[in-house]
Backbone as CSV, one residue per row, in Angstrom:
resi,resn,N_x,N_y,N_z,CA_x,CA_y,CA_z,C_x,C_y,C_z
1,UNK,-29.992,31.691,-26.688,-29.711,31.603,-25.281,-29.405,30.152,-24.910
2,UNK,-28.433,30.065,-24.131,-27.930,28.611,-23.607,-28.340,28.539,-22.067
3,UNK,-29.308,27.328,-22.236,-29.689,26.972,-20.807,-28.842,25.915,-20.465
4,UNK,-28.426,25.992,-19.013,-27.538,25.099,-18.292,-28.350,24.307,-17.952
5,UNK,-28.256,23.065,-17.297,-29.004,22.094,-17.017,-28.194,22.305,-15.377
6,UNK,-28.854,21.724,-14.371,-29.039,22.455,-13.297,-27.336,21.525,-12.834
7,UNK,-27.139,20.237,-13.015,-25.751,19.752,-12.690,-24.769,20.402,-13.165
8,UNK,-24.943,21.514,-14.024,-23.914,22.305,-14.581,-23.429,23.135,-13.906
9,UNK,-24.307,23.783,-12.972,-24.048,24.912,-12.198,-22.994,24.920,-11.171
10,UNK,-22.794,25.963,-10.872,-21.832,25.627,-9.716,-22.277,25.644,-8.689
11,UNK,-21.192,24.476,-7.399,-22.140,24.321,-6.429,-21.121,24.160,-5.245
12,UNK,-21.666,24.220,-4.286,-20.163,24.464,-2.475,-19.685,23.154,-3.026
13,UNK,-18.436,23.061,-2.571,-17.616,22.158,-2.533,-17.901,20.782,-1.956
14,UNK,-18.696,20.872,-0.594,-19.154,19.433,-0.108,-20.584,19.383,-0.876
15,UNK,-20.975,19.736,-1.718,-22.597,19.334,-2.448,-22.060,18.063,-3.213
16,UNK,-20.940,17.862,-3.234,-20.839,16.627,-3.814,-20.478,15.199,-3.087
17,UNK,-20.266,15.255,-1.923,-19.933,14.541,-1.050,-21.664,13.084,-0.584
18,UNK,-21.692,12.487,-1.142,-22.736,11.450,-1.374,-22.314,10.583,-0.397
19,UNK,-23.058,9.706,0.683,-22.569,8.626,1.384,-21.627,7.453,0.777
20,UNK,-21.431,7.169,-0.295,-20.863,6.598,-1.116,-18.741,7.202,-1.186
21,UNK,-18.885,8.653,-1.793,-17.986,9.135,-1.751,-17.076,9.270,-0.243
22,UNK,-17.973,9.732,0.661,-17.633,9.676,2.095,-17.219,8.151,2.560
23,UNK,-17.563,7.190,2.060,-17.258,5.841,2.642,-15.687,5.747,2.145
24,UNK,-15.803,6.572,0.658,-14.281,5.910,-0.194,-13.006,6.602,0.547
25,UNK,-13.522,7.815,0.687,-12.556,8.175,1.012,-12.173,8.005,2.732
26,UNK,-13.047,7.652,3.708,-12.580,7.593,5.044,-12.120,5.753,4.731
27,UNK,-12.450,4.825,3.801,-12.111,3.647,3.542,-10.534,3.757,3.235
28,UNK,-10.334,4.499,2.536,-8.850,5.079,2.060,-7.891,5.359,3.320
29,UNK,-8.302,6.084,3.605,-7.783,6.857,4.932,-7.514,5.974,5.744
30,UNK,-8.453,5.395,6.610,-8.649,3.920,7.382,-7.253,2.880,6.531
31,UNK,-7.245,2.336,5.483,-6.047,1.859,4.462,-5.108,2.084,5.073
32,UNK,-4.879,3.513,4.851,-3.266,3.914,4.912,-3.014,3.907,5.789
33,UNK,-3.562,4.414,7.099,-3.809,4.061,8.432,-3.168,3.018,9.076
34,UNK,-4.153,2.056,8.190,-3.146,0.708,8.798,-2.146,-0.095,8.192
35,UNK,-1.751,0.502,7.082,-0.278,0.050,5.825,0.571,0.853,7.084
36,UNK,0.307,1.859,7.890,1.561,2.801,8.701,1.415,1.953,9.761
37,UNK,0.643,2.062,10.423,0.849,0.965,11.590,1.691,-0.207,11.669
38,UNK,0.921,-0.951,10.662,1.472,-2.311,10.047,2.906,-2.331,9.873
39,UNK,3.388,-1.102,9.188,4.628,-0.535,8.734,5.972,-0.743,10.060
40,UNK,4.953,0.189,10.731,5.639,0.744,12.146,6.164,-0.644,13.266
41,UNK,4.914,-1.711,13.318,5.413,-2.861,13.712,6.338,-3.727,13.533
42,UNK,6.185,-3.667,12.075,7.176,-4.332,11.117,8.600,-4.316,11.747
43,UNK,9.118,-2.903,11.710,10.145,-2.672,11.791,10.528,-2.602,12.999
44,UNK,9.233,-2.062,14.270,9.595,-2.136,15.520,10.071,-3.452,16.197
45,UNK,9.535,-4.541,15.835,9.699,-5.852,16.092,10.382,-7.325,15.444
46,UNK,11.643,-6.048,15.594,12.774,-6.682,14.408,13.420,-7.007,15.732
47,UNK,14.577,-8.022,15.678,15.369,-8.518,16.788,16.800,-8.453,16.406
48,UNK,17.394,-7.294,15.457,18.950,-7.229,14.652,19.036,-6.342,13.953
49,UNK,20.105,-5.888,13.356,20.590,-4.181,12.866,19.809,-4.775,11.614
50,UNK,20.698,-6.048,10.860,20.698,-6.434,9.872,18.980,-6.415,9.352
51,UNK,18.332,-7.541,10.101,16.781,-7.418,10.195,16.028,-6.546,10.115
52,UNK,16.485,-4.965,10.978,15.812,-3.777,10.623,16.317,-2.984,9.460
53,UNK,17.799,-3.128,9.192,17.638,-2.832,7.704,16.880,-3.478,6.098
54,UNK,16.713,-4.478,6.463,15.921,-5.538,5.371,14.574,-4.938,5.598
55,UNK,13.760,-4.653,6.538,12.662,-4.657,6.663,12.276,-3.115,5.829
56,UNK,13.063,-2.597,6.755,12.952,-1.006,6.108,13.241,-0.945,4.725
57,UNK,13.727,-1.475,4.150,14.160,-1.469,2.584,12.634,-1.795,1.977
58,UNK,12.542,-2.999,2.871,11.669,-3.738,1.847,10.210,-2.865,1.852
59,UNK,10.111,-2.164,3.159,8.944,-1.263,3.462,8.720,-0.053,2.778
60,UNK,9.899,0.492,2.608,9.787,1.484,1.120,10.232,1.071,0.032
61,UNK,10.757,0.319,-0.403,10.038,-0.895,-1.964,8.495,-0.937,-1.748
62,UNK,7.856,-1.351,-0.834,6.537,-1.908,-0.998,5.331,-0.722,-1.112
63,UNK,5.555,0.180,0.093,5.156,1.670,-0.041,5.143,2.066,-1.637
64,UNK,6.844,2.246,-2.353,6.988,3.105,-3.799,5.787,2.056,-4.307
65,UNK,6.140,0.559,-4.726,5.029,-0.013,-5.489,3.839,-0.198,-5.535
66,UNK,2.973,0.203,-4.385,2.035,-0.276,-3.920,1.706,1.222,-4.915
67,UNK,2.008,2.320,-4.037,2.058,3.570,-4.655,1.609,3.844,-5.964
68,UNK,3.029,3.058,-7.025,2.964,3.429,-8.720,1.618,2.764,-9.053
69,UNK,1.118,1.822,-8.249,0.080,1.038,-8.338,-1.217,1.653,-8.520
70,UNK,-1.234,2.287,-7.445,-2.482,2.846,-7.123,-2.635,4.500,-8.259
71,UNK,-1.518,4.639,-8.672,-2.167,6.049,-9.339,-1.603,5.716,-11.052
72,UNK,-1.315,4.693,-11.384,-1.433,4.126,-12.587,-2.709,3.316,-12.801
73,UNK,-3.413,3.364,-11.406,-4.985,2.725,-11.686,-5.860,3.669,-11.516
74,UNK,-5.226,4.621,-11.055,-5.832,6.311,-10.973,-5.800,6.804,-12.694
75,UNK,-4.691,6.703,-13.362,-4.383,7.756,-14.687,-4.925,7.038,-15.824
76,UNK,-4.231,5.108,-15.588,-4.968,4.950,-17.137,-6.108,4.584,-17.373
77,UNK,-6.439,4.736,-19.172,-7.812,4.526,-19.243,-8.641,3.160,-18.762
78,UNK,-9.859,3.217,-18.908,-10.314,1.907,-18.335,-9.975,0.312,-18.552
79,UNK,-10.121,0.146,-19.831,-8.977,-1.505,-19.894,-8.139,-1.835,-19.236
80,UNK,-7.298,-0.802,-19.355,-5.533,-0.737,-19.408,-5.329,-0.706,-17.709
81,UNK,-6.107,-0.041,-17.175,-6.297,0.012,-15.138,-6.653,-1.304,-14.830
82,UNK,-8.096,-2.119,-15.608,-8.427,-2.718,-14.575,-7.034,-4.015,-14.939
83,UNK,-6.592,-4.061,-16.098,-5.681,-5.670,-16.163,-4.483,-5.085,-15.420
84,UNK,-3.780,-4.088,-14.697,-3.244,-3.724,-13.910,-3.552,-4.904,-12.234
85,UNK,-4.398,-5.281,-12.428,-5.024,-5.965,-11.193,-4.323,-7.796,-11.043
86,UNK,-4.243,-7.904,-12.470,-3.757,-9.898,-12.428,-2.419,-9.205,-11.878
87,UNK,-1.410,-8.434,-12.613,-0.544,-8.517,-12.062,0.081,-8.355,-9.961
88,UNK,-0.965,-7.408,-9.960,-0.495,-6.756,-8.733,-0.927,-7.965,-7.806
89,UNK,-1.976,-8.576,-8.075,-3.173,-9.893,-7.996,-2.045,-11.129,-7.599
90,UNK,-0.707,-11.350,-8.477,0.631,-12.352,-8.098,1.667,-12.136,-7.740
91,UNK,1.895,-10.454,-7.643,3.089,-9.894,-7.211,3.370,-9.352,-5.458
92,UNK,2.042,-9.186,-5.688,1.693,-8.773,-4.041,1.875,-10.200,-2.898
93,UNK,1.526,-11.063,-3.461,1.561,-12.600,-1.884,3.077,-12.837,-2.642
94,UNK,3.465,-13.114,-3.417,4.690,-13.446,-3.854,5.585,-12.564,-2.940
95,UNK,5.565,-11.056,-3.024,6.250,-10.801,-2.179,6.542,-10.353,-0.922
96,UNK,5.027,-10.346,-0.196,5.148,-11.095,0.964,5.488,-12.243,1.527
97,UNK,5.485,-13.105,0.715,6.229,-14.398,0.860,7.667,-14.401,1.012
98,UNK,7.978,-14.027,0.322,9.575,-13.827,0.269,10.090,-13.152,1.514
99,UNK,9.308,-11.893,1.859,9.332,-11.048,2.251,9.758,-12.163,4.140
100,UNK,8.818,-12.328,4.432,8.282,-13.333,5.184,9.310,-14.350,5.714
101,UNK,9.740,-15.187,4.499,10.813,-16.273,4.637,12.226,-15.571,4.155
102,UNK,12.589,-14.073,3.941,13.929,-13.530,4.011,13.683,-13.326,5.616
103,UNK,13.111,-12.785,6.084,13.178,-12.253,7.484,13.120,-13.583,8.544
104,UNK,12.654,-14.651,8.533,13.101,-15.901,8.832,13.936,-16.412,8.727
105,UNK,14.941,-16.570,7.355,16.493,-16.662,7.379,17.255,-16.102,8.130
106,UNK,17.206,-14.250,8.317,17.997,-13.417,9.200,18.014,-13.727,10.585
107,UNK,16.809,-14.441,10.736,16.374,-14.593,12.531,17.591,-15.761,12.655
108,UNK,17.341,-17.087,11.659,18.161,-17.882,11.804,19.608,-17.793,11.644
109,UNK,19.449,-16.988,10.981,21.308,-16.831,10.699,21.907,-15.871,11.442
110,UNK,21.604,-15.018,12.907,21.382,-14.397,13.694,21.111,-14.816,15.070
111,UNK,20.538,-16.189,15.340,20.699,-17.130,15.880,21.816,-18.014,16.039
112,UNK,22.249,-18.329,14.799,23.060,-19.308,15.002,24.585,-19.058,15.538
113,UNK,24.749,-17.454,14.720,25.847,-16.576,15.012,25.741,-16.459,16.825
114,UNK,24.756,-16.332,17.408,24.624,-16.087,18.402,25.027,-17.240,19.285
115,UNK,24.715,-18.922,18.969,25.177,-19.738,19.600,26.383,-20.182,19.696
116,UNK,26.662,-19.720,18.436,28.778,-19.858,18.269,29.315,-19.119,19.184
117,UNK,29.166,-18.076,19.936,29.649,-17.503,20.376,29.682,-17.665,21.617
């Protein structure tokens, strides 16, 4: 006879829900929350066609990567996830930076077009 040990058993669906788990996931939620917001500003408070197309590009570039990011630190095994982190660790301010001082060029070069005229 095979005795189960009592974590074996089956159990309702929220029996697993620990204050811990509940933090991760409304922490998550809360996240994305404000990556959309953030998102939504972004683009709302553009001042040019050109400007809101750059932004939007760059906002789903950043969305897809952020993305492959997060569930390639979801799939692989443990080593291989956490050194996933230096990179994302110099790629992420890098390209907000850019990000940052392209959309500062457009203002200016959008400006200037504007005073020629």
């Amino acid at each position: 006879m095979i005795l189960l040990r009592e974590e074996s058993t089956p159990r309702a669906v929220g029996a697993h829900m620990n204050p811990g788990m509940i933090g991760g996931v409304a922490g998550g939620l809360i996240g994305i929350a404000g990556g959309m917001i953030g998102t939504w500003a972004s683009i709302h408070n553009t001042r040019s066609r050109q400007e809101r197309r750059f932004m939007i590009r760059w906002a789903t570039g950043a969305w897809a990567g952020i993305t492959l990011f997060i569930a390639a630190v979801l799939l692989l095994p443990r080593p291989y996830s956490l050194m996933l982190w230096i990179p994302y660790a110099i790629l992420l301010p890098l390209g907000i930076r850019f990000c940052n001082r392209r959309q500062s060029q457009i203002r200016a070069e959008d400006s200037s077009a504007a005073n020629r005229l």
